[in-house]
C-alpha positions in Angstrom: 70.6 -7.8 66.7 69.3 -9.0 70.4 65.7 -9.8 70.2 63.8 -10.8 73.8 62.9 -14.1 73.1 65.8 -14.9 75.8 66.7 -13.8 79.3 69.9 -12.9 78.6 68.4 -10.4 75.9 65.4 -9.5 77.4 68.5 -7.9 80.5 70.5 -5.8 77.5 67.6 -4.9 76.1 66.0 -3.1 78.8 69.2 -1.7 80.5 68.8 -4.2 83.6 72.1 -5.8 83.2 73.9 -2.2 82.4 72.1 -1.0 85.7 72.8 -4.6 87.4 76.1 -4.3 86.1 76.9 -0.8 87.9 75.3 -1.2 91.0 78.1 -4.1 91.8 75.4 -6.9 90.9 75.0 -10.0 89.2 73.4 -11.3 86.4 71.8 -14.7 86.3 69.4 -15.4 83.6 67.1 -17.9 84.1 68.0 -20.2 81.1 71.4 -20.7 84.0 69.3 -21.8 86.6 69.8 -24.9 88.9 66.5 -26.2 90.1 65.2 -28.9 92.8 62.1 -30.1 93.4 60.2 -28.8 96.6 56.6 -29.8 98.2 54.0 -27.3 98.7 51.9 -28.0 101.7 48.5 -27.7 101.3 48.3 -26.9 98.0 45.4 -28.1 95.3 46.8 -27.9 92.2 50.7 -27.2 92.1 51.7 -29.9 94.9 55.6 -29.7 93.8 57.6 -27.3 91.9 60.9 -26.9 90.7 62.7 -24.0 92.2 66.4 -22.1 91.5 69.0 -23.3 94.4 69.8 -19.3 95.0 66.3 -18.8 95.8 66.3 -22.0 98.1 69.9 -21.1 99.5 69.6 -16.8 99.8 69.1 -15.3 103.5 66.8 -12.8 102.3 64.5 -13.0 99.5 63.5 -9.6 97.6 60.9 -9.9 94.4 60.7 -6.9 92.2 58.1 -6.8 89.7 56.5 -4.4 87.5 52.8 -3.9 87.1 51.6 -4.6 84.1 48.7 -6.3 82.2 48.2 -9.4 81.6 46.3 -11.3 78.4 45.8 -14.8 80.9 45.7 -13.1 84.0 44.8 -9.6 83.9 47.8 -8.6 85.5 51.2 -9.7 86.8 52.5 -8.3 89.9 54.2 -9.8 92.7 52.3 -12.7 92.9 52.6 -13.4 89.4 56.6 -12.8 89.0 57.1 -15.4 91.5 56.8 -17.8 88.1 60.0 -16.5 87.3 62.0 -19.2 90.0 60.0 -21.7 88.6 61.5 -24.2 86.2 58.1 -25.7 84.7 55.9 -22.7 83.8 54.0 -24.4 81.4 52.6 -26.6 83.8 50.6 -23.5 85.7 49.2 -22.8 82.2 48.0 -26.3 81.9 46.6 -27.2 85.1 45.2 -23.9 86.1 47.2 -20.6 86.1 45.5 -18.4 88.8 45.4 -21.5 91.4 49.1 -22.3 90.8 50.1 -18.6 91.0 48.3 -18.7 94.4 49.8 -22.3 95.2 53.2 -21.8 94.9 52.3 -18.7 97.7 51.9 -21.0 100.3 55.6 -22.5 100.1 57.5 -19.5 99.1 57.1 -15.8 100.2 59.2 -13.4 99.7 60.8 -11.2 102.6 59.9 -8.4 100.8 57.8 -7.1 97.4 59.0 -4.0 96.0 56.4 -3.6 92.9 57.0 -0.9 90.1 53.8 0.9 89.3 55.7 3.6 87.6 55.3 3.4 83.7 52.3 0.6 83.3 51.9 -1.2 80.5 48.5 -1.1 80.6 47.2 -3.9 77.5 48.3 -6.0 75.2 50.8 -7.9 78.0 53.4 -9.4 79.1 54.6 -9.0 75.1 53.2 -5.0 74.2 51.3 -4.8 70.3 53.2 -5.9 67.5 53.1 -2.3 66.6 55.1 0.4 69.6 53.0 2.8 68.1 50.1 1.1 69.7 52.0 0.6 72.9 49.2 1.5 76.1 51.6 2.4 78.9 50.2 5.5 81.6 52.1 7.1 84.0 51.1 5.9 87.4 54.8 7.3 89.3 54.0 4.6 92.1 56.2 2.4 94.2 54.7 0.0 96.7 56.3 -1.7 99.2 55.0 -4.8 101.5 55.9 -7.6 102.9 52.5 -9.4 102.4 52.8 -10.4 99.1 48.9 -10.3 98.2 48.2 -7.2 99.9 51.4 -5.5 97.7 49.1 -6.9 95.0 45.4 -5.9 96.0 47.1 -2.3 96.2 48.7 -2.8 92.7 45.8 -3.6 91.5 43.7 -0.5 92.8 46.3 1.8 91.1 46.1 -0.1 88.1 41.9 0.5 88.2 40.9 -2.7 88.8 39.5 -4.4 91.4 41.6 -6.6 93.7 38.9 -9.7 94.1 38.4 -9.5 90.2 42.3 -10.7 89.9 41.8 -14.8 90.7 45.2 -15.4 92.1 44.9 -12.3 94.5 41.4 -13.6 95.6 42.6 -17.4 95.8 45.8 -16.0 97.5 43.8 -14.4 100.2 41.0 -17.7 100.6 44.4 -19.7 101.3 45.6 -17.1 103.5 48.7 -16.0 102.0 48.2 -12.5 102.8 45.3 -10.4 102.7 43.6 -8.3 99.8 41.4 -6.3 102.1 43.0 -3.1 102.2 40.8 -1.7 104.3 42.2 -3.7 107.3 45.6 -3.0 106.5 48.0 -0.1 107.9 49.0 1.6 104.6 51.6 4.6 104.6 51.8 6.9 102.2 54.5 9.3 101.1 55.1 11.6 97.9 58.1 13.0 97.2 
């Protein structure tokens, strides 16, 4: 029986790698990945990290992540997924989680955020209760789409209910000038279908 302490689980589990898998893609769980060290410039906590080659080597960077809460952060959106190319997570957690989320920003962005705000988990993440009958998830039906990584995520966090500057990696991510969080300067399209 799979279980999702693993990447390659955590893919069959939730239908990624069936999906992947049809779609003509492939699968490459992290526990495969090739790293090499990189420098940040101007960063004040995370001054290196190690980061997957394809990630280095690709032409055009896309991150997809899903809004969710958060028990250390509040949330994790795109900001927040970037962890996932990172070799040593633990180290965010031990030197400062919100300034190395915003950190690693300032070397690698990608081209373009795509973040799922359709089913929310909406407490008790990344991990849901121990119980799925306790499981919090509302329907938002959203899809947001940016390029500025911290703006995808001040908007994530409005549909979410929260406040953008209440998130500390959003709010550090703007201060280092990343992106920007203040929607209100920003050209935001809207569509429903």
């Amino acid at each position: 029986m799979p279980t999702s302490g693993n990447s390659r689980n955590c893919y069959k589990i939730s239908g990624i790698e069936d999906a992947a898998r049809a779609a003509r893609g492939i699968i490459i769980p992290v526990d495969d990945f090739n790293y090499k060290e990189v420098t940040i410039p101007g960063a004040k906590t995370l001054k290196t990290a190690d980061v997957h080659h394809l990630i280095l080597d690709a032409d055009v960077f896309i991150n997809v992540p899903v809004l969710k809460h958060h028990s250390s952060t509040h949330l994790s959106i795109a900001m927040k997924n970037m962890m996932g190319i990172v070799k040593n997570r633990m180290k965010y957690h031990l030197t400062g989680l919100d300034q190395c989320i915003a950190d690693f920003c300032l070397y690698k962005k990608p081209d373009l955020n795509i973040v799922d705000a359709y089913r929310v988990l909406m407490s008790d993440g990344p991990g849901g209760p121990h119980d799925e009958k306790e499981l919090n998830v509302e329907l938002k039906k959203t899809l947001l789409m940016s390029r500025d990584i911290v703006a995808v995520d001040a908007a994530a966090t409005r549909i979410f209910g929260k406040n953008p500057e209440d998130i500390g990696y959003i709010k550090i991510g703007h201060q280092q000038k990343s992106g920007n969080m203040d929607l209100s300067k920003l050209k935001i399209v809207t569509y429903s279908i």
